[in-house]
Structure formats: structure tokens, C-alpha cells
N, C-alpha and C positions, 0 to 999 in steps of 0.2 A: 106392773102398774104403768099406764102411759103417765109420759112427759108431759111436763105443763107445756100449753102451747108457746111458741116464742114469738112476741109483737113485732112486725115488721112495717116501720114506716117508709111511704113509697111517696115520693115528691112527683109531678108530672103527668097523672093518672088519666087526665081525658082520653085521650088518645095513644099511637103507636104503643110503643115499650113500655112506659107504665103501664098502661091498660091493660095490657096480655100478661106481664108480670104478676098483679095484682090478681087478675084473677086465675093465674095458674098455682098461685101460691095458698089462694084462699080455699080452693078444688084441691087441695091436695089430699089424697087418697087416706096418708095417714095421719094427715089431722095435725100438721106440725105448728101450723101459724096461724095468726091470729091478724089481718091486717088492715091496715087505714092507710087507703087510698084517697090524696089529695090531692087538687086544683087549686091553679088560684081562679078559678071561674067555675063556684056550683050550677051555672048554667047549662054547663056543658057536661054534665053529670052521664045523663041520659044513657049515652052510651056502654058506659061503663058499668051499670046498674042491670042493663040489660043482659048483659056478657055475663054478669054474676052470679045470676039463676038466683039458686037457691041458698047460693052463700050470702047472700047478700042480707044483713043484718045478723048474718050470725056467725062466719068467720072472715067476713067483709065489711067493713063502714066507710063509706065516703066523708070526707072532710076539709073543711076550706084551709090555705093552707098559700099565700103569696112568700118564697123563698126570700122577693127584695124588700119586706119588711117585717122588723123587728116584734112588734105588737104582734102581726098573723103569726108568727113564729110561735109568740110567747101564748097565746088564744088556744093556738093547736094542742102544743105538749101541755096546758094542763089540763087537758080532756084525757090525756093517756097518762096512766100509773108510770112505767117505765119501759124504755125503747130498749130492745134488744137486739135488732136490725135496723140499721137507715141506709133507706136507695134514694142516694141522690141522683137522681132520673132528671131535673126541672131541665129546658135546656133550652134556648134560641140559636137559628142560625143565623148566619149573613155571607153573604156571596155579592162579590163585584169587583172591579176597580177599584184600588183604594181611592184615586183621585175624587172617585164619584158617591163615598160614603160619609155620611157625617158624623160627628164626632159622639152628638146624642147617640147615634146607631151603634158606633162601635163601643160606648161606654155602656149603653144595655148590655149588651153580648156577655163584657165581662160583671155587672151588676147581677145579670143571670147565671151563668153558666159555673163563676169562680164565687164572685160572692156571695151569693145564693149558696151553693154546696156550703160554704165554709160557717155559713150564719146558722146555721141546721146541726154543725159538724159540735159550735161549741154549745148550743143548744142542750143535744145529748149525754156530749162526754164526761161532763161533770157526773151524772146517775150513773156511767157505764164503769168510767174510773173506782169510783165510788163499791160497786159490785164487783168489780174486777173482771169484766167480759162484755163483750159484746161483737158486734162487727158491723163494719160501714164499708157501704158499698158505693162502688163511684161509676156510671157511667160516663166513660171517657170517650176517644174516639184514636183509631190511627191514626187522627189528626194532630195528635195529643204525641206519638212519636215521629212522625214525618212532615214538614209541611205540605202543601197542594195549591197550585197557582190559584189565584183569585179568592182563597178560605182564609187568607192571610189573618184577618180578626178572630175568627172563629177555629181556628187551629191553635193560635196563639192562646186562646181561654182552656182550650184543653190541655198544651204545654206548659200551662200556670197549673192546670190541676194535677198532673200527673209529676212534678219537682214537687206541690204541696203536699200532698197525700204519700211518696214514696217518703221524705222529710220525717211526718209526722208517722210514720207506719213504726221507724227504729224505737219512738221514746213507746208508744202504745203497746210493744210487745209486753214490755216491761208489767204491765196492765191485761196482760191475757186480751186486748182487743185487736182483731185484726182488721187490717185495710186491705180492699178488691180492686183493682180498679180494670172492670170490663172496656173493651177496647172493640166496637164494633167498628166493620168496615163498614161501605155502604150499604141503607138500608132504606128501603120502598115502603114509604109510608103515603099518606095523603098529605100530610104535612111536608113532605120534602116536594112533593108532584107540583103545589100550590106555590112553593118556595121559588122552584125552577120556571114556571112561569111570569109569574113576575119579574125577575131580573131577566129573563128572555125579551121583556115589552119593555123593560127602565130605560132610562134615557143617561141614565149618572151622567149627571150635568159637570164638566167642568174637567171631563176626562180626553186625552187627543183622542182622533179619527184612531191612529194607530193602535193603541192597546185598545180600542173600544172596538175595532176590527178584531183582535186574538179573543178578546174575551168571546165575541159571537162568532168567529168563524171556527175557532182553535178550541178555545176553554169547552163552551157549551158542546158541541157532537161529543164531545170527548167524555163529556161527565153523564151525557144521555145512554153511550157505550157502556160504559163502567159500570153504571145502576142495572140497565140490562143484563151485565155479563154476568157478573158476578153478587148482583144485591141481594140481601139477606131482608125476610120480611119479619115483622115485630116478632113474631111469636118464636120464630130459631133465636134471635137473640134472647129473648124472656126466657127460653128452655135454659139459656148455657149461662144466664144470673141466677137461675135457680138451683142449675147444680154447683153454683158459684156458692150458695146460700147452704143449699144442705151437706156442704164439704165440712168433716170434722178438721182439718188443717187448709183453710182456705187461699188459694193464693195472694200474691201478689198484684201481680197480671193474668187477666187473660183473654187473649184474640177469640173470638167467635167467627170468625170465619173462615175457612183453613183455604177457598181459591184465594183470599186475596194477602196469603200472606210472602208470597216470594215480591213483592213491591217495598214493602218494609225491611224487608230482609237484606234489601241491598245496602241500607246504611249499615244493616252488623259486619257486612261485607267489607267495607270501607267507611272505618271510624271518622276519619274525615270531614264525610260526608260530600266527595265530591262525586263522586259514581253515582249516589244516587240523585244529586241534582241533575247532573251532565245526562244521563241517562231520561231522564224526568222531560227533561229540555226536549234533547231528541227525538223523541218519540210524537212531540204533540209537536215541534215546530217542524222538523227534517220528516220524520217518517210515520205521517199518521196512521196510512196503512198496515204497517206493520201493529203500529198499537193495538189497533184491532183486530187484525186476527191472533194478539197474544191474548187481547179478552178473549177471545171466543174459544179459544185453547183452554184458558182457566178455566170458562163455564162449564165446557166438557171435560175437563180433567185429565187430558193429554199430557200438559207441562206438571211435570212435578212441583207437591205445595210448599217441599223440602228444597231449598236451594242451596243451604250454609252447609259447610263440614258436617259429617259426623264424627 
């Protein structure tokens, strides 16, 4: 006799990662899930309806669904019986000089990206406590283990989520629920493309000549490098949430992308954490050359993805 299907709520769904998520999960051959894919803009539906084919009404529902408030929150879950899965996918970036960001901006970042997750989180866990299972899933970022010059806001909401979620993982075992939290590297979206433009033409008022020079001369090639070398496009990361999803003991963590993980690696290297600054440093101020052709090493897969002891 097959399994009843298990609900899987997907926060973020217009676009990149939700979207391919949503509907690789909904296509799934053996019929595991059952899923509601939300926005907070049903305007922007379209796309995702179209990707859905034939699921769509029938192991697909689109649904409205704003992570920074309370009432969309509460609107949503009582359209669904009980969540089995929740991917918290919602997510904004911000890139720049701190000097030249305002405070509205960087209190979004974290009103989306931490309090968003965590508003969804107690949403759930009440039905899942209750039944004694479930599992939540977190899209986090490498950013969430390493900082990255000029992501300072937006690493910093991932660093928030990735202390709350390992925190909260020890008392939920106790409850059969487990915590994921995917950790992608760079990844090529339209959303990011739109991103980097933008701050390519900002002005960040109020920031010197000097760092306003690194961020355009230094930060940016550097970050256009990176996305090239090594970026991952929505759908390999939706592959690696999904075998995130259909894991009978589901991790902890896990990186999706195996060139870019000797970069992270260097803080297990040194707990510290000064080798990977110092090294961090180097590369984009002393020797940008070099940076680049160690992207272009990863891409081709010359440098090994293993750095640490065995």
C-alpha cells in the first residue's frame, strides 16, 4: 500500500530555488508529496504554474503567503490540515558598503531572511510537536559559515539562522523533528543578475572615495569571477533539498556545492579564524590574479574539493 503523501510547505516559490523545488517535488515520480508553493506576490504566479504542468492542482497549489506578517502566516496554515515539511526558502539580499546602507534596508534583510524563517518555524511546530515528526528545512547560505566583504548584512542573517536552527535542532530531536539547513554557495539566478546590477550603478551615498573604489574595483570582478567559476543554478540546488527531503535520517548541514567548498574549509583549518580572513584579504587586495585562476581551477576541477585531513 503506498504512503500517504507528506505536505511540504515551500516559502519563496516565484522564482530561482523555490520554484525548481516546488516543482521537482510535486513531479516526483513516486508520488511522495503533496505541495503549496507560496509568494508573497500571487502576481507573480505565472511562472511557476507554468513549470508545474500537470501537477499543478493536483500535487501543486500555489498560495499567498508574506513570511513578515503574522495574519498571512496565520491565512496560509489554515488552508492546510497539517505541515509535514517546511522550506524556508523566503529570502532577500543586500550588497554594499555598510556606510552606504540604510538601516530600513538592513532591518529587512533580517525581518526577511531570520524573522521570516523563525515566524513560519513556531507557526508549524506546535502540529509537528504534537504528532511527534516532522522536518524543517532552512535555506541558509556559506554565508551563514564564513563572512564575505560587502555581504556583511546579509551573511550576518544567515549567521543568525544557522546558531538558531543548530540551538533548536538538540531540544526537537527529542520530538522526532529534524532540522536541515542547506548551505548553498553561489548561485545564478535572475534575481541575483538584477541584484548585481544595481549596486554596480548605486551611488551609497555617504561612503569614502576609498572603500567605494574596493567595492567597484576589488569586491565587484571578484564576485562576477566567483558566479562564473563556480555558480550553481536553482535546479542543482533544488536536486540536493530534495534528496535533503527524501533522507530517512536527514542531516544537519549540507553544502551543495562540492567546487566551492575548499573556501570554507579554511576556517575548519584554523578555528581562529585568522587564515581564513588573512587569506580572504590577500587574494582580492595583494593577488587578484591569482584568485582567478584558483576559480577557474575549481571550475575545472583541477584543485581538489577535499582540503582538510583525512
Amino acid at each position: 500500500m503506498a504512503s500517504t503523501p507528506r505536505t511540504v510547505l515551500i516559502s519563496g516559490c516565484s522564482s530561482g530555488i523555490g520554484l525548481e523545488l516546488a516543482v521537482q517535488l510535486a513531479q516526483d515520480p513516486r508520488q511522495r508529496y503533496q505541495v503549496v508553493a507560496t509568494m508573497r506576490d500571487l502576481r507573480k504566479k505565472e511562472m511557476l504554474e507554468a513549470a508545474a504542468g500537470e501537477a499543478l492542482g493536483k500535487t501543486l497549489t500555489v498560495a499567498q503567503l508574506d513570511v513578515c506578517n503574522d495574519e498571512s502566516v496565520a491565512q496560509c496554515l489554515d488552508c492546510i490540515q497539517e505541515v509535514d515539511v517546511l522550506v524556508n526558502n523566503a529570502g532577500v539580499g543586500l550588497v554594499g558598503p555598510l556606510e552606504g546602507l540604510s538601516m530600513d534596508a538592513m532591518q529587512n534583510v533580517f525581518d526577511t531572511n531570520f524573522f521570516g524563517a523563525i515566524r513560519l518555524v513556531k507557526a508549524v511546530l506546535p502540529g509537528m510537536k504534537k504528532r511527534r515528526q516532522g522536518h524543517i528545512v532552512v535555506v541558509s547560505s556559506v554565508m551563514g559559515l564564513q563572512g564575505v566583504m560587502f555581504n556583511d548584512v546579509y551573511s550576518a542573517s544567515k549567521f543568525a539562522l544557522e546558531g538558531f536552527f543548530e540551538s533548536l535542532a538538540i531540544q526537537l530531536l527529542q520530538f522526532n523533528i529534524f532540522i536541515s539547513l542547506v548551505e548553498p554557495g553561489p548561485v545564478v539566478t535572475d534575481f541575483e543578475g538584477k541584484l548585481m546590477a544595481q549596486v554596480s550603478a548605486a551611488e551609497f551615498p555617504g561612503t569614502d572615495p576609498e572603500t567605494l573604489a574596493y567595492f567597484r574595483d576589488f569586491y565587484l570582478p571578484g564576485s562576477r569571477e566567483l558566479f562564473r567559476s563556480v555558480g550553481q543554478s536553482p535546479k542543482d540546488v533544488a536536486q540536493a533539498i530534495a534528496k535533503v527531503i527524501g533522507s530517512t535520517r536527514p542531516p544537519l548541514r549540507k553544502q551543495t556545492n562540492v567546487r566551492y567548498l575548499p573556501l570554507p574549509a579554511l576556517k575548519a583549518l584554523d578555528p581562529s579564524g585568522s587564515l581564513y580572513v588573512r587569506t580572504a584579504h590577500s587574494l582580492l587586495f595583494r593577488w587578484p590574479r591569482l584568485l582567478h585562476l584558483g576559480l577557474r581551477c575549481l571550475a575545472c576541477g583541477c584543485l581538489p574539493a577535499r582540503v582538510w585531513p583525512r
